[in-house]
Each structure stands twice: as C-alpha cells, then as structure tokens.
SEFITI-283925 format. One line per field, with one value per residue (C-alpha): x, y, z; residue number from 1; residue in three letters. Coordinates in nm, 4 decimals. Example, Ala and Ser with C-alpha at 12.3 -4.5 7.8 and 13.67 -1.06 7.14 Angstrom:
# SEFITI-283925
x <- (1.2300, 1.3670)
y <- (-0.4500, -0.1060)
z <- (0.7800, 0.7140)
i <- (1, 2)
aa <- (ALA, SER)
//
This chain:
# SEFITI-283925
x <- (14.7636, 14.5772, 14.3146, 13.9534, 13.7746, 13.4946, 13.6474, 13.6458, 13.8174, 13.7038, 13.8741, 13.6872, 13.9624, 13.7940, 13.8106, 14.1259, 14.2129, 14.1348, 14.2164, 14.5820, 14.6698, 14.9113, 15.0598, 14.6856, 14.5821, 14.2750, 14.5158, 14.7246, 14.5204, 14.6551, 14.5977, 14.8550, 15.0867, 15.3330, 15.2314, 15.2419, 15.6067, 15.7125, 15.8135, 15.4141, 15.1293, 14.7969, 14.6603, 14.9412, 14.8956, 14.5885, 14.6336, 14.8870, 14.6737, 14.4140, 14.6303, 14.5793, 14.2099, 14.1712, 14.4717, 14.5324, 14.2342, 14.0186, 14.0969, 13.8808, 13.9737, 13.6659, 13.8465, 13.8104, 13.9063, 14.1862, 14.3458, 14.3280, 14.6798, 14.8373, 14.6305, 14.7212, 15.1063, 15.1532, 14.9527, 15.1112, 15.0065, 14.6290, 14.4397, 14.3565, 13.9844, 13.9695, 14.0006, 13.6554, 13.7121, 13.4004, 13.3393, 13.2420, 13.2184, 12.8402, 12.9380, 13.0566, 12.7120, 12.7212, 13.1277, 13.0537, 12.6992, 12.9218, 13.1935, 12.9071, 12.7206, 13.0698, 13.1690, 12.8257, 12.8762, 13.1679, 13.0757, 12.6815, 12.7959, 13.0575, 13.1758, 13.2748, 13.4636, 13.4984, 13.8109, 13.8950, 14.1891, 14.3233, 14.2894, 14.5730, 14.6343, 14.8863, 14.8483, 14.7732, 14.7210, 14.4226, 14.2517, 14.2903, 14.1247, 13.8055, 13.8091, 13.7859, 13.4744, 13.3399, 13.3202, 13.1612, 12.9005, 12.8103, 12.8060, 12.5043, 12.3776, 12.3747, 12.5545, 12.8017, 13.0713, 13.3495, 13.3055, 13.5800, 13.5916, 13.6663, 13.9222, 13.8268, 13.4943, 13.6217, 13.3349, 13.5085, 13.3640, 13.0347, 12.9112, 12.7337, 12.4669, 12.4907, 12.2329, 12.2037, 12.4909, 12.4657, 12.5349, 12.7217, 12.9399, 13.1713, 12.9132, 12.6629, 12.3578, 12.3284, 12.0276, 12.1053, 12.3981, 12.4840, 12.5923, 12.9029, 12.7940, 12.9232, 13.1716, 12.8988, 12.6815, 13.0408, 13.1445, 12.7683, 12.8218, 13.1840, 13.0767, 12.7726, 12.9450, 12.7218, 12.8777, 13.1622, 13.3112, 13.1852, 13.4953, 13.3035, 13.4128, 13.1958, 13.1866, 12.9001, 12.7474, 12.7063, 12.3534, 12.2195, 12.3733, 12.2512, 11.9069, 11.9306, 11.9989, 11.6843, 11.4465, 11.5877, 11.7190, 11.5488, 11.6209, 12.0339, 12.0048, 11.8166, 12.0980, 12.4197, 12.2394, 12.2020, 12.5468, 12.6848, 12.4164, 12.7065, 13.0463, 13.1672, 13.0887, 13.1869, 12.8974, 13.0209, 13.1919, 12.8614, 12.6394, 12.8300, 12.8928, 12.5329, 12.3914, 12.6306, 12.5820, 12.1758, 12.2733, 12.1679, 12.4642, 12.4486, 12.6261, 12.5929, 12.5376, 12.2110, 12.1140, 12.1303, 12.2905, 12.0495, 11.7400, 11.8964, 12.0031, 11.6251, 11.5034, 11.7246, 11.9919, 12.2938, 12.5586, 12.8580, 13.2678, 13.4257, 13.7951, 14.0591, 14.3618, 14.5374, 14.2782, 14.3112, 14.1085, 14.4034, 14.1966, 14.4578, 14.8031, 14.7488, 14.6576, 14.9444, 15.1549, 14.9593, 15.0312, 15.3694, 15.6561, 15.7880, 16.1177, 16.2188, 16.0429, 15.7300, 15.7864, 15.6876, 15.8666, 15.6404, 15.8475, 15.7771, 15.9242, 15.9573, 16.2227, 16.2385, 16.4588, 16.6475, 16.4213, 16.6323, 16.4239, 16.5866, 16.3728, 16.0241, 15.8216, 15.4893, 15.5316, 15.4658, 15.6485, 15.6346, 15.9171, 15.8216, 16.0336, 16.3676, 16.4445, 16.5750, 16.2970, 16.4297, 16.1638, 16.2680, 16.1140, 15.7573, 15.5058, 15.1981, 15.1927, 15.2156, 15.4315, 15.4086, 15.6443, 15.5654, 15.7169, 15.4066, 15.2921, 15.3613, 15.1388, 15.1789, 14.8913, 14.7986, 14.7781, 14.4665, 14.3301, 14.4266, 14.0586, 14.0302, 14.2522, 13.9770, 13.9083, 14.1832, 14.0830, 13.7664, 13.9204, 14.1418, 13.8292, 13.6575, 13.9623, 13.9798, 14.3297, 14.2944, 14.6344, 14.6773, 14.4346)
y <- (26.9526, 27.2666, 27.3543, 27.3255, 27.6680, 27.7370, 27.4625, 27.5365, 27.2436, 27.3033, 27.0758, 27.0376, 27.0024, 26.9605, 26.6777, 26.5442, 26.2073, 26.1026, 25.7036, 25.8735, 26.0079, 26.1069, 26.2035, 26.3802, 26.6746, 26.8694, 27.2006, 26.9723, 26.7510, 26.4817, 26.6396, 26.8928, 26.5847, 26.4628, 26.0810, 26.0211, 25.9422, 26.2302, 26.6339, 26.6967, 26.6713, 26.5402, 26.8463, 26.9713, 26.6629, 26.7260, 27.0391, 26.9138, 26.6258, 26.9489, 27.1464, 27.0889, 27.1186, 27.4794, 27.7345, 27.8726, 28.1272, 27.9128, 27.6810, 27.6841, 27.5057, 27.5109, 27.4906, 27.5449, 27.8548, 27.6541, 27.5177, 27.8137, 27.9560, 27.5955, 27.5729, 27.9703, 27.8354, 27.5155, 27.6924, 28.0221, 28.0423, 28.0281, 28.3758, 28.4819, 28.4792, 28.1556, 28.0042, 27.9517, 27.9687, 27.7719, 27.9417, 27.5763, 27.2400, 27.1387, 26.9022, 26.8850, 26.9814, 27.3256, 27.3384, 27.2625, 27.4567, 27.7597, 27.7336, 27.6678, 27.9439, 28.1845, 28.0188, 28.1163, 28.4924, 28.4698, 28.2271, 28.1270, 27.8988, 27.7413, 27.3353, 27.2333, 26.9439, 26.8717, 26.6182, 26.5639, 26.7071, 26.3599, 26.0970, 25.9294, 25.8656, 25.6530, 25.6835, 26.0739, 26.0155, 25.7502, 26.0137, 26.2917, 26.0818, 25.9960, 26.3846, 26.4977, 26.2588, 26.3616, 26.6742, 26.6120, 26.4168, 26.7058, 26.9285, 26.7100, 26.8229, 26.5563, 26.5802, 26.3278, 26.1194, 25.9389, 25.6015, 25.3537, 25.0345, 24.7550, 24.5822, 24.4122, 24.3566, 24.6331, 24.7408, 25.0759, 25.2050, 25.3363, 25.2033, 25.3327, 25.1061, 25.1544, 25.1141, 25.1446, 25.3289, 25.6631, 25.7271, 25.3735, 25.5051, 25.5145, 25.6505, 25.5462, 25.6042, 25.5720, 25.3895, 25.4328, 25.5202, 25.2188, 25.2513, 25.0890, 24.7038, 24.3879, 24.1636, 23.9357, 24.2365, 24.3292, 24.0780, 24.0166, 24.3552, 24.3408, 24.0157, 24.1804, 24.4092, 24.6044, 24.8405, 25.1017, 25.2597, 25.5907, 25.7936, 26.1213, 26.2782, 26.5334, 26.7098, 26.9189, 27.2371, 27.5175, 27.5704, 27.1671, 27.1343, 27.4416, 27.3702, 27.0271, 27.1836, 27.4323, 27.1509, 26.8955, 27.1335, 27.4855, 27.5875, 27.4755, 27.6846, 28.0024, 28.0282, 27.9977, 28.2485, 28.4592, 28.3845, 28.5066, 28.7762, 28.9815, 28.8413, 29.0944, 29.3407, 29.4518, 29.2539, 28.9431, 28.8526, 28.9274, 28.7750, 28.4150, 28.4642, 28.4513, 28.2171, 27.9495, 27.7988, 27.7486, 27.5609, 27.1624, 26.9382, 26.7022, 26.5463, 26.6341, 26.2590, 26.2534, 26.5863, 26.5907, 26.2748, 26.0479, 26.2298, 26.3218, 25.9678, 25.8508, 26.1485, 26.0509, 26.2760, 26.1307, 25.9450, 25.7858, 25.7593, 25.4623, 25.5305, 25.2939, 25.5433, 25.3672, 25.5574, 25.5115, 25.7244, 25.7767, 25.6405, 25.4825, 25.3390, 24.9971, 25.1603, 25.3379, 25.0242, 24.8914, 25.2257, 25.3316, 25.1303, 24.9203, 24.7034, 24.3187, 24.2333, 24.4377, 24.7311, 25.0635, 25.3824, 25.7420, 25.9811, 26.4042, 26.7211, 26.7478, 26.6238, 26.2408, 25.9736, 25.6591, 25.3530, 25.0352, 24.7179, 24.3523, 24.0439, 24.3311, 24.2435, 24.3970, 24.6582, 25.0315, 25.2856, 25.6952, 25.8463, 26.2263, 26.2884, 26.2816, 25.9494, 25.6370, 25.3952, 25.0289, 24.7309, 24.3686, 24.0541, 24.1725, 24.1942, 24.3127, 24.6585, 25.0422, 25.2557, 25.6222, 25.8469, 26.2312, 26.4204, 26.4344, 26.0923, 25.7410, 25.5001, 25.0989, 24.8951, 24.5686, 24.6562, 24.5203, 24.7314, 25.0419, 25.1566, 25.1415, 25.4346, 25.6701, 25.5065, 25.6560, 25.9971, 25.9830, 25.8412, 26.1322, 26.4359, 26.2301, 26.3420, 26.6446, 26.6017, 26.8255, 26.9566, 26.5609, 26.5888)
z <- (-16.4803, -16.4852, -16.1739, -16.2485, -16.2797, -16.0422, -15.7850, -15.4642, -15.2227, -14.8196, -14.5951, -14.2356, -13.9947, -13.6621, -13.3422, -13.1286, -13.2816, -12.9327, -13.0638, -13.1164, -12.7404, -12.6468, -12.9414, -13.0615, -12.8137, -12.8346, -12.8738, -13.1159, -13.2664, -13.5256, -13.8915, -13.7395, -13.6986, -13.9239, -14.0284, -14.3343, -14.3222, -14.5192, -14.4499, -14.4354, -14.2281, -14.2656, -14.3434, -14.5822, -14.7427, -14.7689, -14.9521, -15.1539, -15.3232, -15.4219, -15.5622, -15.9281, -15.8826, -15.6388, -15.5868, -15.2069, -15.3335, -15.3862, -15.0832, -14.7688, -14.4566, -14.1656, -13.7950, -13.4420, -13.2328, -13.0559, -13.4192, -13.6146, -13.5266, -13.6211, -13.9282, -14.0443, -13.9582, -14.1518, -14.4804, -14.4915, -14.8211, -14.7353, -14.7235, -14.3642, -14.4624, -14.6489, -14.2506, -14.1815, -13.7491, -13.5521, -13.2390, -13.1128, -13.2640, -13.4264, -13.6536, -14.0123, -14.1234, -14.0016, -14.1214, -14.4903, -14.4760, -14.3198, -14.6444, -14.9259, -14.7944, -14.8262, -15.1378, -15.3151, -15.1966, -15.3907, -15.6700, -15.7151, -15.9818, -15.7940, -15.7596, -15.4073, -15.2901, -14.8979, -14.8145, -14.4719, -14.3167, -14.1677, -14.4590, -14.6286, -14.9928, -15.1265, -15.5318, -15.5697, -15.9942, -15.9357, -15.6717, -15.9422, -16.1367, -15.8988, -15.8563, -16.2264, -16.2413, -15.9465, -16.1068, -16.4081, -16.2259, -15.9871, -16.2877, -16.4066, -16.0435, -15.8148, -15.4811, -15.5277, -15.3293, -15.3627, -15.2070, -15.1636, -15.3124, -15.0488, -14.9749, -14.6568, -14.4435, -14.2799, -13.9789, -13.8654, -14.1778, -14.2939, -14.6594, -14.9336, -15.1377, -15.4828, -15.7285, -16.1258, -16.3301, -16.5005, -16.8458, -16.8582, -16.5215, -16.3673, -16.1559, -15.9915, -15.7909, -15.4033, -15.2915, -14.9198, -14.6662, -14.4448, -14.0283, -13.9523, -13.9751, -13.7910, -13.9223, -14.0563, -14.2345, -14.3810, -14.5373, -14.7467, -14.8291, -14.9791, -15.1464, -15.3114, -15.5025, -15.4655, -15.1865, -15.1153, -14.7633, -14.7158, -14.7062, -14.6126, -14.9769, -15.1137, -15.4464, -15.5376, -15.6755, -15.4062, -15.5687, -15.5356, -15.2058, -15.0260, -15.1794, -14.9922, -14.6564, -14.7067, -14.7760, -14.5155, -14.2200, -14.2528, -13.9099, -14.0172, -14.3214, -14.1984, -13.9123, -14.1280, -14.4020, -14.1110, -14.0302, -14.3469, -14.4107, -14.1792, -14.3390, -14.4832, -14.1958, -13.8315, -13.7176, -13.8361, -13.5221, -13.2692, -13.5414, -13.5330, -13.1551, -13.1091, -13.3661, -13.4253, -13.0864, -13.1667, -13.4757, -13.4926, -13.4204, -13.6924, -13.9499, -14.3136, -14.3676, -14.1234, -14.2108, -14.5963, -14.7736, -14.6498, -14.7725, -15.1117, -15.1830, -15.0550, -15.3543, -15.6073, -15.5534, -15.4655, -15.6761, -15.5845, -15.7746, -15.7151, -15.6247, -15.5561, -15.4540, -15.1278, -14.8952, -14.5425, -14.2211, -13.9808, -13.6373, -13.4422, -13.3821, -13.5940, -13.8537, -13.9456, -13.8790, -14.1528, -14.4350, -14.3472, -14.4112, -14.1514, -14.1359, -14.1668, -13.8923, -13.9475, -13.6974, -13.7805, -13.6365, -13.6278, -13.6849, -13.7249, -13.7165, -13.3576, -13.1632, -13.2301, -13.0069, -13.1253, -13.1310, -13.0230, -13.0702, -13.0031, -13.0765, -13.1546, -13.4494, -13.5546, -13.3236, -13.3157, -13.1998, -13.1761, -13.0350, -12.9393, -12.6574, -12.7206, -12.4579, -12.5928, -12.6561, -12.5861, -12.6787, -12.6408, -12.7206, -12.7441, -13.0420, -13.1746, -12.9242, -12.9742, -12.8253, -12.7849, -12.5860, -12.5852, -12.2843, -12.0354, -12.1326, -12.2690, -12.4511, -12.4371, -12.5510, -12.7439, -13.0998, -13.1521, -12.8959, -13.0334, -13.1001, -12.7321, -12.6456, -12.6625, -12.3038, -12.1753, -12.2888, -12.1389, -11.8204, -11.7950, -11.8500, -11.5951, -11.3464, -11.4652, -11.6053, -11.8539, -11.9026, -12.0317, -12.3127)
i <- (1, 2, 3, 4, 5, 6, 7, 8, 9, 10, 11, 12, 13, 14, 15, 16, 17, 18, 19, 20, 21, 22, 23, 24, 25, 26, 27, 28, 29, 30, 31, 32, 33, 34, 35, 36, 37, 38, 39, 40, 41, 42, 43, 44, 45, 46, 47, 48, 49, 50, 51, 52, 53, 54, 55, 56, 57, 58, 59, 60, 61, 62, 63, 64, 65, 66, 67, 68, 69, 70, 71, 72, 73, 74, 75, 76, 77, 78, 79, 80, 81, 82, 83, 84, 85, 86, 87, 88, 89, 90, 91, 92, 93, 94, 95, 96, 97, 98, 99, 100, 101, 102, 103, 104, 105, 106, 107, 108, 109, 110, 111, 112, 113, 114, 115, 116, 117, 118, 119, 120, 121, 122, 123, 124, 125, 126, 127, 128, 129, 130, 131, 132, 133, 134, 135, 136, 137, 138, 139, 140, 141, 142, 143, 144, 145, 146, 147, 148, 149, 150, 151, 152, 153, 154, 155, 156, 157, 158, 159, 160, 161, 162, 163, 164, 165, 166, 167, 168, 169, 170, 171, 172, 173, 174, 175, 176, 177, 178, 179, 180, 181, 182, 183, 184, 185, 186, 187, 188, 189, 190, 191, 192, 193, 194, 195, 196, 197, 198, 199, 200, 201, 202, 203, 204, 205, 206, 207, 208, 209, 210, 211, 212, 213, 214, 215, 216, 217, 218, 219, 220, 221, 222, 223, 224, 225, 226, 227, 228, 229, 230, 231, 232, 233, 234, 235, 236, 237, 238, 239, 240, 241, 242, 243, 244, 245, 246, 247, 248, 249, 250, 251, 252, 253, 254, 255, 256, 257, 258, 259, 260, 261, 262, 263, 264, 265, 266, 267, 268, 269, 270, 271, 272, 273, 274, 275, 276, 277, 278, 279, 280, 281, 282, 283, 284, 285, 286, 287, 288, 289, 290, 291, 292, 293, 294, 295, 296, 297, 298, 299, 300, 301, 302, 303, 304, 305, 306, 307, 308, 309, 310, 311, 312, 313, 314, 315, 316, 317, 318, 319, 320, 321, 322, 323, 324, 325, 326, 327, 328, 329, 330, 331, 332, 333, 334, 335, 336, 337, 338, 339, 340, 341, 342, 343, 344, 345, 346, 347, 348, 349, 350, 351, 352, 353, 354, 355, 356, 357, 358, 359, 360, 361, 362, 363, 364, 365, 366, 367, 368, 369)
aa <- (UNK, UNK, UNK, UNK, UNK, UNK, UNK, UNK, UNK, UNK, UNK, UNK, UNK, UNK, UNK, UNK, UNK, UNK, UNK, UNK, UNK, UNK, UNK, UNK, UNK, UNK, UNK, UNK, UNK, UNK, UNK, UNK, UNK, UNK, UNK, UNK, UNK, UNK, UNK, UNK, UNK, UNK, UNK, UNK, UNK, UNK, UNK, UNK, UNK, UNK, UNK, UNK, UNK, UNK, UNK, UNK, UNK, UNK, UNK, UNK, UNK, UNK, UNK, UNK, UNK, UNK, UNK, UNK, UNK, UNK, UNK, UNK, UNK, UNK, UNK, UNK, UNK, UNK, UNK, UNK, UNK, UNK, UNK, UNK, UNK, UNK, UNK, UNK, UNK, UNK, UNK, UNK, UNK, UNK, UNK, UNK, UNK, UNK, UNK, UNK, UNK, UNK, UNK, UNK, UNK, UNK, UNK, UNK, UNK, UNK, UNK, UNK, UNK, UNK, UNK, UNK, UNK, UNK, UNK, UNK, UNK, UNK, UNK, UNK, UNK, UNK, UNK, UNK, UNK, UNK, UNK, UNK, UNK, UNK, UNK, UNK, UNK, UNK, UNK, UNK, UNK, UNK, UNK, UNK, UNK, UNK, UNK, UNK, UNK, UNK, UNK, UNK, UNK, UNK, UNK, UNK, UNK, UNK, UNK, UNK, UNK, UNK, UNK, UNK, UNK, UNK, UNK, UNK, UNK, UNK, UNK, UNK, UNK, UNK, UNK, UNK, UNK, UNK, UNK, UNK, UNK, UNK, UNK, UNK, UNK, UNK, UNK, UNK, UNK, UNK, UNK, UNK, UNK, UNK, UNK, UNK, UNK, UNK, UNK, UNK, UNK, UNK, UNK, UNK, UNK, UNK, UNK, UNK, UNK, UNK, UNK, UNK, UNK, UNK, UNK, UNK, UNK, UNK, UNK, UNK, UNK, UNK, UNK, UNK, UNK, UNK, UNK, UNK, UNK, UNK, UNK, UNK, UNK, UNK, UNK, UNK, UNK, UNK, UNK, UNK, UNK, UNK, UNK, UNK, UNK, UNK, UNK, UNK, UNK, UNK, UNK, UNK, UNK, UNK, UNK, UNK, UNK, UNK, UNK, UNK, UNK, UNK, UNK, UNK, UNK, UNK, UNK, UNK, UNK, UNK, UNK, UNK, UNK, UNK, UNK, UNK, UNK, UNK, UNK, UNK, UNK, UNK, UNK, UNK, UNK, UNK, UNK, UNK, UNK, UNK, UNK, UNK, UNK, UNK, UNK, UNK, UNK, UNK, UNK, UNK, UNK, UNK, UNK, UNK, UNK, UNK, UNK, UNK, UNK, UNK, UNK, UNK, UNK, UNK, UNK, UNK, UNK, UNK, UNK, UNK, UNK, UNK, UNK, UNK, UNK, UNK, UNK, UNK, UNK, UNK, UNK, UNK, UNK, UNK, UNK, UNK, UNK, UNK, UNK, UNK, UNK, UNK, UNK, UNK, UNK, UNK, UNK, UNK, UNK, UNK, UNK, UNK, UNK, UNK, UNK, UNK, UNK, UNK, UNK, UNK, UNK, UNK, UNK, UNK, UNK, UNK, UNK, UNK, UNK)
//
C-alpha cells in the first residue's frame, strides 16, 4: 500500500489513564505502556496502523511538557518539530486546532486525520479500509468521523446519530452527537440501527475544519493563529507561553462537531475493525488473550515477574515489579503490582479506580500518581 498524498495523521496523546493506576502515571501515562500484548505500545501502535497513509514527515503527535521526552524516545523516527509540546492541558480542541493550524502553514490543501494515541485495533486491513473512505468523503468537504458500529449497549461510550446516506454510502450523515446514555437509552439505540460509538476519529480537510473553529469558537481560533503567527521564529516559545493558557478548555466535540453536524456538515464511516478505548483493567481482560481459565497476564518491556495462579479464573493480572505474584482460588479481580504500589479490585469495578487517584491528590501523595 502506498501513503496517501497530502495526509497528514496527528495523534493527541494527552491525560494519565487515571482508570489504569498504578501501572498509568501522570509522568508515564498508559499510551507509553506496552498493552497490546505485543513488542509495541499504544502509541507505536498507533503509528504503526498509519503508516501506509502519512510517513514520519508527515506525522504529528500533540503532547504535554511532561511526555514529550517519552514520546521523542519510543518514535525516534519522528522529526523533533512534528512534536507539537502543550505547555498545559486545554483539551483536544486546542491540540488538533494547534496541528491543523501548523499543518496548513505547511500544506493549505492538506487532509488530516486525528487517532488517539491509546485505542486498540485488532484487524488493521478493515481500519485501512474505513480510512481510505474517510478520505474520500472529507475530500467532498465534510468533516468526517469514523464511528463504530456496535456491538453491545455499551454506556461508557458516546454515540453518533446517523441520518440519510451519501452518494449510496458507505457514508453517512450525522444528525447529532449523543452523551454517554444509560443502559436503557443504549440498548434503543443499538437496536435502531440507526447509531454508532463515537470513537473520537477525525478525518478532514485543514481548510473545512479550521473554517469551523472560526465560525463556532473565534476567540479559540484567533489565539492558536496567534500562536502559530510566531512558529517559525524565536518568539515562538514567549508567544505560546503567554497565549495558550487563555485558550477555552473544550473539546473539539462541544466546540465544533456538534455545530457542524447541526449545519449539515458532518458525516460519519462506519468501521468494524476490533476497536477498543483502553479505560481500565477489565477491559483488556476482555482484548488480550487470556488462558483456559480466562485469566489474562499484562505483560511489557519492563521488568515482568512470574504469575502463579491455582484455582484463578477470569482474573487479571500485571506484574511490573519483578515479585512473584501468587493468586489462589479467587475470580473476577485485577491485579497490578508496580514497585511503589499494588492494585486489587473487583473487576467489575475497575472504572472505579479513578477514586483512588483522586483520593491520593487529595493527600497530597503525589509522588504516587
């Protein structure tokens, strides 16, 4: 496969994975983990999958201050200036606005696709596939998504309502982007056929998008245009030292999908490619492969430790220390050992963890988070 002239892949890589303490630290958070059960992390999976589409050149990942050593490390091949380093967090909004604004300087004409850096994909050939058409629907101008068909009445998820076809499909327009629904608002929605999961995929031209952000968040577009007004000079450094902190923190889902869909603007890919949002524990006990009795071992690149489990099913276990971890007769839990800390929950509460997290900022522990 050859890569797709005038695409540009960005891949926002910000937050701490704070559902997947201890293992995910705000200094190491988890797309700069290793688990996807292979030699790579999430992020240089993430890379991997675009590949075919964007060369290192024309690759752009968008990170924080405290990640941008870790990121420069596992993607040697990246150019230094292609990481796009936020001074502080505002939200993917200002991320992507920041890399379509420095794409344009580069390429007015360009087509840009923003993939998170902590997704999972399973069959890489279907996604290339939802990409390519992706494409050809944003060349037509719309900002366009790929949404994920359902499996499940899954409520961790945001959806996307989909409305009539274009040009006989596969894609289709988006009438309006859904909140994360209860069980019972889920399941009409999966049955209705009529809705995907909002996978936070984007694929657009520079041109439609950035026209978006003028009409819908002025204020969010003057700043970053001031922003990059100063890239390629000394001032670059004062200018985003002093602007980016008075940017809106919003999403680029509040700030510009949800107008452009209400306009007309937005249209949606189906894909169906084994995606998953890596947001906890159970989760990847579901994707990676576990043994006979269903337990999963997470392992990296760091120094592991033997996993010795007796009358354990369903179980999930991250070994990070080096120490032996022992589990017998129990079920359904996670179990993460890192040096400093050690993890043992219910699986099913796994979405809780973040609890902990907060617990721990509200002592002041910060060396633990």
């Amino acid at each position: 496969m050859t890569d797709e002239g005038g695409f540009y892949a960005v891949i926002p890589a910000g937050g701490s994975g704070t559902r997947l303490w201890p293992l995910s630290r705000a200094g190491r958070p988890k797309f700069l983990h290793h688990l996807t059960g292979s030699d790579r992390t999430l992020l240089q999976a993430t890379i991997d999958r675009l590949v075919p589409f964007a060369p290192a050149e024309r690759t752009f990942v968008v990170t924080g201050v405290a990640h941008a050593a870790g990121v420069a490390r596992q993607l040697p091949a990246l150019p230094a200036d292609n990481i796009l380093v936020e001074p502080s967090p505002r939200d993917s909004c200002a991320a992507i606005g920041l890399a379509a604004m420095v794409i344009a300087r580069r390429d007015p004409d360009a087509i840009m696709g923003s993939f998170a850096a902590d997704h999972l994909v399973r069959f890489t050939e279907r996604f290339h596939s939802s990409v390519r058409e992706a494409i050809d629907t944003a060349r037509s101008g719309y900002l366009t998504t790929i949404g994920i068909t359902p499996t499940e009445p899954e409520t961790g998820y945001g959806y996307l309502r989909c409305t009539e076809t274009l040009d006989g499909g596969p894609a289709r327009l988006v009438g309006e982007f859904k909140e994360k629904p209860s069980h019972e608002v889920a399941v009409e929605y999966v049955e209705s056929g009529k809705y995907l999961w909002n996978a936070g995929m984007f694929v657009w031209s520079v041109r439609a998008f950035l026209a978006e952000l003028a009409r819908q968040q002025p204020d969010l577009h003057d700043g970053l245009s001031r922003v990059v007004a100063s890239w390629d000079s000394p001032q670059r450094e004062e200018a985003i030292g002093e602007i980016w902190p008075t940017l809106p923190k919003i999403s680029v889902d509040y700030a510009v999908m949800e107008g452009a869909a209400r306009a007309g603007r937005v249209a949606t890919v189906p894909g169906s490619f084994g995606w998953t949002d890596v947001g906890d524990f159970h989760t990847l006990g579901v994707v990676l492969p576990m043994d006979d009795d269903g337990n999963v071992v997470v392992r990296g690149e760091e120094r592991g430790g033997e996993v010795l489990a007796i009358d354990a099913h369903d179980t999930v276990v991250v070994p990070r220390s080096g120490r032996l971890v022992a589990a017998l007769g129990v079920h359904d839990l996670v179990v993460v050992d890192t040096n400093d800390a050690v993890l043992v929950c219910p699986r099913n509460r796994a979405q809780d963890v973040k609890k902990l997290v907060d617990r721990l900022k509200e002592r002041g522990e910060r060396e633990l988070i």
